[in-house]
C-alpha positions as CSV (number, residue, x, y, z in Angstrom):
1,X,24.3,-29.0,16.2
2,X,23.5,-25.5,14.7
3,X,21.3,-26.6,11.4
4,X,22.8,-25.2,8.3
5,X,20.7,-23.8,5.2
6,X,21.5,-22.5,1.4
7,X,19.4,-19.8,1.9
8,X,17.6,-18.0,5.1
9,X,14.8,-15.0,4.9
10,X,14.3,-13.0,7.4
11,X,10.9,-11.9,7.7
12,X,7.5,-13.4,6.5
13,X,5.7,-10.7,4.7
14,X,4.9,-10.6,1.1
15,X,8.8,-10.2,-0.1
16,X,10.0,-12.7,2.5
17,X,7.3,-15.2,2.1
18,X,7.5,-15.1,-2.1
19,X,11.7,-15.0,-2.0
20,X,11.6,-18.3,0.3
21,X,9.2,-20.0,-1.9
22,X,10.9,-19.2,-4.6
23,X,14.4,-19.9,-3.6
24,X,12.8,-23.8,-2.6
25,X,11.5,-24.3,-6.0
26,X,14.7,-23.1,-8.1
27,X,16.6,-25.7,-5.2
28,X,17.8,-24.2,-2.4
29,X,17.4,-25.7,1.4
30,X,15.8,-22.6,2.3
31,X,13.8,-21.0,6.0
32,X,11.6,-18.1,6.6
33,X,11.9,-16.9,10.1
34,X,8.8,-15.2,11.2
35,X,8.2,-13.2,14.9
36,X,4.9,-12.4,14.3
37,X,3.6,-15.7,15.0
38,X,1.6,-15.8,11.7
39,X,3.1,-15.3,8.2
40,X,2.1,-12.5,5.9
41,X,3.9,-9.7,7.5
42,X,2.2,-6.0,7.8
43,X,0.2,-6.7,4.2
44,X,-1.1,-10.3,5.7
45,X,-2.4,-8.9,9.0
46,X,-2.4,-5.7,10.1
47,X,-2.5,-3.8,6.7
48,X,-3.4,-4.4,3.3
49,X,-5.9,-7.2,3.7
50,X,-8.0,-6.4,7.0
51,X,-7.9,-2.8,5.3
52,X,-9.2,-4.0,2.4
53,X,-12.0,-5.7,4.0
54,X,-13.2,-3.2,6.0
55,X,-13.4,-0.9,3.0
56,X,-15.6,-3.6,1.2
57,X,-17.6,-4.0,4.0
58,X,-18.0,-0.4,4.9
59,X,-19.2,0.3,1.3
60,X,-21.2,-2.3,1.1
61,X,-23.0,-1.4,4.1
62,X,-23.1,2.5,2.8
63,X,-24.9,1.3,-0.2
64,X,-27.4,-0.9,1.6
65,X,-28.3,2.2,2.9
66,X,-29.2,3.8,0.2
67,X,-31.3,0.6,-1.4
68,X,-34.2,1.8,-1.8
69,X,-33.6,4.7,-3.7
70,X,-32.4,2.0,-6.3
71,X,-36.0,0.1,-5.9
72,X,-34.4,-2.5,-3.3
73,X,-37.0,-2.4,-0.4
74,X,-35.0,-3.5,2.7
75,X,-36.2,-3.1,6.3
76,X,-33.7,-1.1,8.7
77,X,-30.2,-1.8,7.8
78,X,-28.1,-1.6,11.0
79,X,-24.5,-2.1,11.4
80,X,-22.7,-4.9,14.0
81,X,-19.7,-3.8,14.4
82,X,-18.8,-7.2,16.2
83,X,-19.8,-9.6,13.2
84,X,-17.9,-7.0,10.8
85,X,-14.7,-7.5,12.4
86,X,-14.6,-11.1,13.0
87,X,-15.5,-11.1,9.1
88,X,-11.9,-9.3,8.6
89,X,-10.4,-11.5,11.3
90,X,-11.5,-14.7,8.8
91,X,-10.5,-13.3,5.6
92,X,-6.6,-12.9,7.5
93,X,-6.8,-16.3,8.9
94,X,-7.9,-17.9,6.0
95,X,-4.7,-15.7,3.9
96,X,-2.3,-16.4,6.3
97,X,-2.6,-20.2,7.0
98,X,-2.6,-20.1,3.3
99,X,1.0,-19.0,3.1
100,X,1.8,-21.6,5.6
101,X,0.0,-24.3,3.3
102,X,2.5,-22.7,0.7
103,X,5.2,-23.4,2.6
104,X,4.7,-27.2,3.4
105,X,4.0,-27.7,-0.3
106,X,7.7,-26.4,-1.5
107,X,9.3,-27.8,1.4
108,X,10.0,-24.2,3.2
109,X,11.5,-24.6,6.8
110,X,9.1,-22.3,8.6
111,X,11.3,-20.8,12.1
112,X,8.7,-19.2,14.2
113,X,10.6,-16.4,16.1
114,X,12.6,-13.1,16.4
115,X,15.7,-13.4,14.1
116,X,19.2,-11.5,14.7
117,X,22.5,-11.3,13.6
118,X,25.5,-13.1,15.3
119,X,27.4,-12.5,12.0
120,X,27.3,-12.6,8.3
121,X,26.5,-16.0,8.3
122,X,24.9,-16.5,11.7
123,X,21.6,-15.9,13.2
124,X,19.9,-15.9,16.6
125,X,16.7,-17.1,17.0
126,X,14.5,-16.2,19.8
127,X,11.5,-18.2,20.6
128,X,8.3,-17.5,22.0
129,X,8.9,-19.4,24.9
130,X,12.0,-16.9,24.9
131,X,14.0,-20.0,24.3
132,X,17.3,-19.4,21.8
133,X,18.7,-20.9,19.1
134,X,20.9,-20.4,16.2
135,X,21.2,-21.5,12.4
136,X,23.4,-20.6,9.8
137,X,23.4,-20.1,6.3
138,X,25.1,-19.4,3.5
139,X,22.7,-16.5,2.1
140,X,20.8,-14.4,3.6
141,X,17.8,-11.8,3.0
142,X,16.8,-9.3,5.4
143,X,12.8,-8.5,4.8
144,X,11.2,-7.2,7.6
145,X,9.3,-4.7,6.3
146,X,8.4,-1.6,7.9
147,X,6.3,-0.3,11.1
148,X,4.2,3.0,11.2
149,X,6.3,6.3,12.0
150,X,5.5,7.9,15.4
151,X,5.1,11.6,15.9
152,X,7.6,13.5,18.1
153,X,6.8,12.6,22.0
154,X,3.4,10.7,20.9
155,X,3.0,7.2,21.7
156,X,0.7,4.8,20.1
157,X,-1.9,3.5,22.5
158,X,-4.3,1.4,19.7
159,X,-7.2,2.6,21.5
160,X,-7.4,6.4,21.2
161,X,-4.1,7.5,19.7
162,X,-3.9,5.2,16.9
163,X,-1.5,3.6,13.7
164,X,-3.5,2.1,10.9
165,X,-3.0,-1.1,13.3
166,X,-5.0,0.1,15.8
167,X,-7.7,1.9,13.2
168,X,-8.4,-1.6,11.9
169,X,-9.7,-2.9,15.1
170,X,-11.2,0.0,17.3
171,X,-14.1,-1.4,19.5
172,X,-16.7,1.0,18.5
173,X,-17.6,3.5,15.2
174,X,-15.6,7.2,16.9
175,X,-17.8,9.9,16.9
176,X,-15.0,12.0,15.2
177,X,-11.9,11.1,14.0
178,X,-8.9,12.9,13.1
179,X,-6.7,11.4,10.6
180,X,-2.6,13.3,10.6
181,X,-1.8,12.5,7.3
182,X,-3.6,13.0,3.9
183,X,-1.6,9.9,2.7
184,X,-3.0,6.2,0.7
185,X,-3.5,4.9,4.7
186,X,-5.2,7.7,6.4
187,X,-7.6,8.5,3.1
188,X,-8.4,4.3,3.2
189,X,-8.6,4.3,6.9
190,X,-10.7,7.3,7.4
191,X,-12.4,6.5,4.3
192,X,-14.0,3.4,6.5
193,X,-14.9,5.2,9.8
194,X,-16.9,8.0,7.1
195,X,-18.9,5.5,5.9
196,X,-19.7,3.7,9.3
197,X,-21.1,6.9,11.4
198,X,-17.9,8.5,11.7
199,X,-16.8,12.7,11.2
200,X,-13.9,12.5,9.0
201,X,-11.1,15.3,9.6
202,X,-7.8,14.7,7.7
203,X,-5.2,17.5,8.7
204,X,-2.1,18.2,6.2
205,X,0.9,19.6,6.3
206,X,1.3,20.0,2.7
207,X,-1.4,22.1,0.5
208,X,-2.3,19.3,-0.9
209,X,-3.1,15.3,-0.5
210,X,-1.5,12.0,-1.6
211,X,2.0,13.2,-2.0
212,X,3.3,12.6,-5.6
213,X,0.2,11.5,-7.2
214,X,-0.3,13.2,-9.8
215,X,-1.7,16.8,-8.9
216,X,-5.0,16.6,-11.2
217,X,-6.1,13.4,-10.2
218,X,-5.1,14.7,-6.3
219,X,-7.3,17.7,-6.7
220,X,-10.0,15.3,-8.4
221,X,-9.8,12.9,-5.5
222,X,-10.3,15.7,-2.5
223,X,-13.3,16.9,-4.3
224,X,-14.7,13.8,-4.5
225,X,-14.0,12.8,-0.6
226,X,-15.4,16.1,0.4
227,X,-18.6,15.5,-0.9
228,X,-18.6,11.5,0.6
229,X,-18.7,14.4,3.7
230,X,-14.6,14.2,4.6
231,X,-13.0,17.3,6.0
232,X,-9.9,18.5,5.2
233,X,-7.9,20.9,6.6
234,X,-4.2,21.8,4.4
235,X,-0.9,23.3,5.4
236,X,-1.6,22.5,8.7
237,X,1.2,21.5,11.2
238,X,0.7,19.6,14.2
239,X,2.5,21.1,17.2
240,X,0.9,18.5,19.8
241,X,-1.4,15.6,20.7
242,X,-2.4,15.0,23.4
243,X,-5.2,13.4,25.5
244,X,-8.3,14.5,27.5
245,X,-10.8,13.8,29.7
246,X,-12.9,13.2,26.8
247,X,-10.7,12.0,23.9
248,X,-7.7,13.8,22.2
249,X,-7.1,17.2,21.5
250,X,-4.8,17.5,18.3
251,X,-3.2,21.6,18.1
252,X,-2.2,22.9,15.3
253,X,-0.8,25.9,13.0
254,X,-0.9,27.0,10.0
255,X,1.8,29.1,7.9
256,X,1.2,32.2,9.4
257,X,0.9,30.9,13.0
258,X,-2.7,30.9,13.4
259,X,-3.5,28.1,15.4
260,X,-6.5,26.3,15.7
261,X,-7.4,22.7,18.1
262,X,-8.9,20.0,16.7
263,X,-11.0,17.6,19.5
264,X,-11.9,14.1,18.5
265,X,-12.9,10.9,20.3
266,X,-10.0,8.9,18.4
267,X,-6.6,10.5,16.7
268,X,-5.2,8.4,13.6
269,X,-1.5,9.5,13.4
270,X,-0.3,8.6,9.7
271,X,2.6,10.0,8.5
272,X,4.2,7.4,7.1
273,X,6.7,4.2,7.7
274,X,10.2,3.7,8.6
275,X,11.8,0.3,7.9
276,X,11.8,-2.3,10.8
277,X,16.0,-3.0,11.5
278,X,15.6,-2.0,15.1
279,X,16.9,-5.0,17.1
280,X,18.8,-7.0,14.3
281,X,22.3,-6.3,15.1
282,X,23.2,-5.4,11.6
283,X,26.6,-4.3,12.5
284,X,27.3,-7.9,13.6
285,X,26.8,-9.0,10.5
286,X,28.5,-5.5,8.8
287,X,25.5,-4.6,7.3
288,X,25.1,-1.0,6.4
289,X,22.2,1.2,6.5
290,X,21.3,5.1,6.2
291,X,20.4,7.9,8.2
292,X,16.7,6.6,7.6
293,X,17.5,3.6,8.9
294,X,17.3,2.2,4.7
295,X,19.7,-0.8,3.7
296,X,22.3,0.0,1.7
297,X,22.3,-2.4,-1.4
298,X,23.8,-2.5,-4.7
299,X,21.8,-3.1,-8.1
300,X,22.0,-6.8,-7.1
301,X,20.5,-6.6,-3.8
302,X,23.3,-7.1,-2.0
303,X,24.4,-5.4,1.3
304,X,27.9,-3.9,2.3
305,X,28.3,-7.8,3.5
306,X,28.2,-9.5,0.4
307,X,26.2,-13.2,1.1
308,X,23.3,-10.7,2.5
309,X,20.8,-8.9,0.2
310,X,17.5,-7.0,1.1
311,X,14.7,-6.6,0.0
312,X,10.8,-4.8,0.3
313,X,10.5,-1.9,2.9
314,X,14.0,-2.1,4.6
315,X,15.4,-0.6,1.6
316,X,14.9,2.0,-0.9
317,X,11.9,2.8,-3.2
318,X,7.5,2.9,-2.8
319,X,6.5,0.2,0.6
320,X,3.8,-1.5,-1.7
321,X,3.8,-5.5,-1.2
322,X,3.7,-5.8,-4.8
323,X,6.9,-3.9,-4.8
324,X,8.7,-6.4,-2.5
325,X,7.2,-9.5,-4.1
326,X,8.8,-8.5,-7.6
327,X,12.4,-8.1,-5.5
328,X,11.6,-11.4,-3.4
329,X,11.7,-13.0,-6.8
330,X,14.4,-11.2,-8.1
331,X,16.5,-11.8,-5.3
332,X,16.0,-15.2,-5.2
333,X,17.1,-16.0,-9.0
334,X,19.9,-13.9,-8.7
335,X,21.3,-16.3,-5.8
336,X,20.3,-19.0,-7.8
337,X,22.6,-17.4,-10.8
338,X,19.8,-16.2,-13.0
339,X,19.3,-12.7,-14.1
340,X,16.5,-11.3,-11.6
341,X,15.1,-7.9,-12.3
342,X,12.7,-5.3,-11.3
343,X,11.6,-2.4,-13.7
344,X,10.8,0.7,-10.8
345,X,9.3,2.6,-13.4
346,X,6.7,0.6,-13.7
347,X,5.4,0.1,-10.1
348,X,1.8,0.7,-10.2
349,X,0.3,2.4,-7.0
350,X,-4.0,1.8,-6.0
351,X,-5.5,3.5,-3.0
352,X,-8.7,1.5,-2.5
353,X,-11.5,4.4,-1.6
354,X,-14.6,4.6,-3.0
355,X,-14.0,5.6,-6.4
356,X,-10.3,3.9,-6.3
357,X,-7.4,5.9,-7.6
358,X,-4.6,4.1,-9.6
359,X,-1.4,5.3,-11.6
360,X,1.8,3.9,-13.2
361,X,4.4,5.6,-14.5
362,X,5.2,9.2,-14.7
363,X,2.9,12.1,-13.0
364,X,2.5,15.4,-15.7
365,X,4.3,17.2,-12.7
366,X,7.7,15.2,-13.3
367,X,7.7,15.3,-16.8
368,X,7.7,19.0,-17.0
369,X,10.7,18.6,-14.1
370,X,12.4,16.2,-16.9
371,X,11.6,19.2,-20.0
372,X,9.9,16.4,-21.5
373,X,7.6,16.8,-24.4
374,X,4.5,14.9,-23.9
375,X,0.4,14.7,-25.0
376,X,-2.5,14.2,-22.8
377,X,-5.4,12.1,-23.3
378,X,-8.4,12.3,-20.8
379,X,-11.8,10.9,-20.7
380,X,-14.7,10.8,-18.2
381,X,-16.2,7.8,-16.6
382,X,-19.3,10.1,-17.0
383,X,-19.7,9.2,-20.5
384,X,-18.5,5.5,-20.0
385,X,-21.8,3.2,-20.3
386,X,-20.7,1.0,-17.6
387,X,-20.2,3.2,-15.4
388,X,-23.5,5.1,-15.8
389,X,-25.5,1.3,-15.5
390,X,-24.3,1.3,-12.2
391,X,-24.6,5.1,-11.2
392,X,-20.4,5.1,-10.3
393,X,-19.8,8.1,-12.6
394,X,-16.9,9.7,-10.9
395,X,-13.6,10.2,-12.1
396,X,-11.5,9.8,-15.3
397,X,-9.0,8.4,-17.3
398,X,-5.5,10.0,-17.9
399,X,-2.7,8.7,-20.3
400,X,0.2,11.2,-20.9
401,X,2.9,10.1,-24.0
402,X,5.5,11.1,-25.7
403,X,5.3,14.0,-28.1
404,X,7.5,12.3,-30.7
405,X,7.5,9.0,-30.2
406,X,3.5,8.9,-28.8
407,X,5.0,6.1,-26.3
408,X,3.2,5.9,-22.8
409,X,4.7,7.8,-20.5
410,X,2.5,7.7,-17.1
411,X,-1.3,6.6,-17.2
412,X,-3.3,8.0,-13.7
413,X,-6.8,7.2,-13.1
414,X,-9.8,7.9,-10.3
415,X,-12.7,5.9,-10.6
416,X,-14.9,2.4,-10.4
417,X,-12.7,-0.6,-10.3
418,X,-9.5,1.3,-11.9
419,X,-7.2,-0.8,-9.4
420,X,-7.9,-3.9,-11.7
421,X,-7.6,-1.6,-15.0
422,X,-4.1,-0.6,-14.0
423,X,-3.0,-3.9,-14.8
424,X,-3.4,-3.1,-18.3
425,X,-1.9,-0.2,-18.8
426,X,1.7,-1.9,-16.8
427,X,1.5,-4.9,-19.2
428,X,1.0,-2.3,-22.2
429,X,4.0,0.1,-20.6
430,X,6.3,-2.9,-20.0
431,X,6.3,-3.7,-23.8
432,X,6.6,0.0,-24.7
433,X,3.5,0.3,-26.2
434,X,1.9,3.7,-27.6
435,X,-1.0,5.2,-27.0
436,X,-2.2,4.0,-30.3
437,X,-1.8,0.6,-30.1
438,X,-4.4,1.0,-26.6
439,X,-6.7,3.2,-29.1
440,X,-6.5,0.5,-32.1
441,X,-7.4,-2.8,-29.4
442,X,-10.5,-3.1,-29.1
443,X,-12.4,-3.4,-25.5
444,X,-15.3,-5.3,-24.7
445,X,-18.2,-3.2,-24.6
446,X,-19.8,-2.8,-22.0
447,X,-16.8,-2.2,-19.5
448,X,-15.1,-0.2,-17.5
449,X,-12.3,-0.4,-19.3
450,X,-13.5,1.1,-22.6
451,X,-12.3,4.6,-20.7
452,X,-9.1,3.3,-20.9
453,X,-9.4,3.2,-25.3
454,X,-11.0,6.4,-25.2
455,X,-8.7,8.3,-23.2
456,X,-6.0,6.3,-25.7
457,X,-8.2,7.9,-28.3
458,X,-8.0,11.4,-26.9
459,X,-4.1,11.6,-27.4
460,X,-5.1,12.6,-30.7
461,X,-8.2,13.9,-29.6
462,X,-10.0,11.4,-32.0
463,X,-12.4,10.1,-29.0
464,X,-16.0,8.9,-29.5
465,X,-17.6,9.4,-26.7
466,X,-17.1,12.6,-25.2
């Protein structure tokens, strides 16, 4: 007999996972069906956690480097490259078998396989073993997430033409690398290989990197990678890649046609994601997407067929997990007949370098697109105390509010540790606060996040400190 649920998730990644969870607890016989063969999605296993090691690890090996000019007396501090990953490999296992522990404890029906679309109502499950079989359920929520975007006639090998999947388990420290893409990914990814031996190119199409960040903190943050010895290389476009005797040879041109080839040992191409529907049979189901390949929803998260929603990167909006856990929630309570909601303009956005950048809000470029009136406040982690303690000057603080009403408008930061700070600038923002109720709470001192008061403080250009 087919088994019958309330609720089915396709997909295991951060939405998926969090939207069957959360359907369980608020009562609905719910499954999460998962091809990967370990739950977590992209985020889980091949992206934002494995990344996130390696960049701790990295760092943490660049600074035992530099030990002794701090009075640490080490011997020679060599790097095992071996040992480093397995330590990544842990730190997923660990995550991932945690979501499974999750899933026992709210009583999740866990389907290990690739799920498709017989109909609205139906899906095919195909095993491992390659074995098939089918469930059906009342709802259903397509989440599986995204996969890295090819360039034209180049294929991903993992070894030497590479996605971020590939650049988080290369067997060796490249002698160069190339990264296509000045992008969060290819600035975290190459951000790794510079610290562990590697030359650091980053070619980009646009004259500038980390597309619509805001442009100050951008032009803050290439400075600052230039000097941790990263190359860049701007309105650039790639016209081929394509492999050699001793590597790949990456050609490119500029606006006026000059051309110029870039040789490197291993070639990161990232240019972005695309959402992963390929293989799903949508139109069985009469599920509608874009020319993207996107998932048509409505404000409810619901697809051109009605009982099936989407969430995370198969639809509109930033592919951040945080992103699709707040619309796994959502989703979830809105089947259940609550009133689920996500607020998009307050999505906060951290690249994880060393200084990390973080922003919420609107950039000073789109207000002036919107005509709206606004103030700036800035201050410099130079003249924060905890920051000089610990010689990680770099960076600032930006908060940009209203002109009238002084509410906070966008906040952008570069800096130590300003991927945990962020989170209080979105609770601040989601109440509507202004920048002087930041100025008038008072910080513990001293922190990091006393260069979030000050720059509150600047607004009125009533700071202390600088």
């Amino acid at each position: 007999m087919t088994e019958k649920f309330d609720s089915v998730v396709i997909g295991g990644g951060p939405g998926g996972y969090v939207c069957a969870i959360r359907l369980a607890q608020l009562g609905q016989k719910t499954a999460c069906i998962e091809a990967r063969g370990a739950l977590g999605g992209t985020c889980l296993n091949i992206g934002c956690i494995p990344s996130k090691s390696l960049l701790n690890l990295s760092e943490n090996f660049k600074k035992a480097k530099n030990f002794s000019k701090l009075g640490i007396e080490t011997g020679d501090v060599k790097l095992n490259l071996d040992k480093m990953m397995k330590n990544k490999e842990k730190a997923v296992s660990i995550l991932t078998k945690g979501v499974e522990f999750l899933f026992k404890k709210n009583k999740v029906t866990y389907l290990k396989g690739f799920g498709s679309f017989i109909s609205d109502k139906k899906i095919s499950i195909k095993g491992e073993d390659g074995k098939k079989k089918e469930i059906e359920a009342k709802n259903i929520i397509i989440a599986t997430g995204s996969e890295a975007m090819p360039m034209p006639n180049v294929e991903f090998d993992e070894k030497i033409i590479v996605s971020s999947t590939g650049a988080l388990s290369l067997k060796e420290v490249p002698k160069s690398l190339v990264v296509v893409g000045g992008g969060y990914i290819g600035l975290e990814m190459g951000s790794v290989w510079s610290r562990l031996g590697a030359e650091v190119n980053v070619i980009e199409f646009l004259d500038h990197i980390t597309p619509g960040m805001d442009r100050e903190i951008s032009e803050e943050f290439m400075k600052i990678l230039k000097k941790q010895n990263i190359k860049f290389h701007l309105n650039r476009k790639v016209t081929s890649i394509k492999k050699t005797n001793n590597g790949v040879q990456i050609s490119t041109s500029d606006k006026n046609g000059d051309s110029k080839d870039f040789n490197c040992d291993v070639a990161l191409i990232s240019i972005g994601r695309k959402p992963f529907t390929s293989n799903l049979n949508l139109s069985s189901a009469g599920v509608k997407s874009d020319e993207k390949g996107r998932i048509k929803i409505d404000k409810k998260f619901q697809t051109s067929a009605k009982n099936i929603y989407a969430i995370g990167d198969v639809i509109d909006g930033p592919m951040l997990a945080h992103k699709a856990e707040e619309e796994g929630i959502a989703v979830a309570e809105i089947i259940a007949g609550q009133s689920g909601h996500v607020n998009y303009d307050l999505i906060p956005g951290v690249i994880y370098t060393t200084p990390e950048v973080a922003s919420i809000g609107l950039t000073e470029e789109q207000l002036k697109e919107k005509n709206k009136s606004y103030k700036i406040g800035k201050f410099p982690f130079m003249a924060n105390s905890r920051a000089k303690a610990i010689d990680e000057p770099e960076g600032f603080v930006k908060i940009l509010a209203d002109k009238d009403t002084d509410k906070v408008l966008g906040v952008h930061m570069i800096g130590p540790h300003v991927g945990e700070m962020i989170a209080e600038m979105a609770v601040a923002m989601e109440f509507g606060a202004s920048s002087e109720d930041i100025a008038r709470t008072c910080h513990a001192h001293p922190t990091f996040s006393e260069a979030i008061k000050e720059a509150a403080l600047s607004v009125e250009k009533r700071q202390i400190h600088s």
